[in-house]
C-alpha positions, -999 to 999 in steps of 0.1 A, spaced: 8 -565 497 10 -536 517 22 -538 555 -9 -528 573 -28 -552 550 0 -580 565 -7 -566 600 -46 -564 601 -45 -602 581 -20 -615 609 -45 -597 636 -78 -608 619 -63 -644 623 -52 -647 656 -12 -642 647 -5 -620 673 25 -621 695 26 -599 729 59 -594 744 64 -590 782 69 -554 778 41 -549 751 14 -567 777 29 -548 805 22 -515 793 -14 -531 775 -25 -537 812 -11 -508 824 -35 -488 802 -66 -507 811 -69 -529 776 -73 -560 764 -61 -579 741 -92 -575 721 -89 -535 720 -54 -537 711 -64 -558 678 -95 -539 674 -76 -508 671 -51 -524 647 -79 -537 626 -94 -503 622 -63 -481 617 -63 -464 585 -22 -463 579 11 -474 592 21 -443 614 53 -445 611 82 -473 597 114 -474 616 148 -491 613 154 -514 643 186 -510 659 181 -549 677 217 -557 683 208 -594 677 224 -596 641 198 -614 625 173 -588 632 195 -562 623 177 -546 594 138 -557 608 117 -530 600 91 -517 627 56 -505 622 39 -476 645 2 -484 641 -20 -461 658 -57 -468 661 -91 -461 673 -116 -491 692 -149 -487 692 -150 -467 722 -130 -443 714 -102 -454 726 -69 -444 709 -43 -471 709 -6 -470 702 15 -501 686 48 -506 678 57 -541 664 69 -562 635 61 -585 607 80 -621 616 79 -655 598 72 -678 634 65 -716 625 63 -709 588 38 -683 596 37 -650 593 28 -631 625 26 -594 643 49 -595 669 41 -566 692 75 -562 705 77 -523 720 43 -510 732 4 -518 730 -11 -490 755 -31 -456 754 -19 -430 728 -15 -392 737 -14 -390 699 -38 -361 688 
């Protein structure tokens, strides 16, 4: 299965994790937590993949997704995160950003 499918499933589901950081910037940007998922939910691709460069060992060689997308309002939303097994679940963990993009 393809990682925005994981994602937008983990989104759809309520499998969301908002770092400090990530819900900082969110407010910061005026949104909710409902326009960050909605804009997940409706991105068409991954933006980008990245290698993370955690200097906790174990995440070492996590992969982080760039999600950029669009709510119903027009509103275009940038996400940086990753994919993490929490409780035997898998979930979104929104670890960098969730705020306004300046992406075209």
């Amino acid at each position: 299965m393809s990682p925005l499918l994981r994602i937008k499933r983990c989104c759809l589901s309520g499998r969301v994790v908002f770092t400090d950081k990530a819900d900082t910037e969110r407010v910061a940007g005026g949104l909710s937590h409902a326009d960050v998922i909605e804009a997940i939910v409706n991105a068409p691709a991954v933006y980008k993949t990245l290698r993370s460069r955690a200097l906790v060992k174990q995440r070492r060689n996590e992969k982080l997704y760039v999600v950029i997308g669009i709510t119903h309002e027009g509103i275009l939303v940038y996400t940086k995160g990753a994919l993490r097994n929490l409780e035997g679940e898998e979930v979104f963990y929104l670890l960098v950003s969730a705020k306004r993009s300046i992406e075209p």
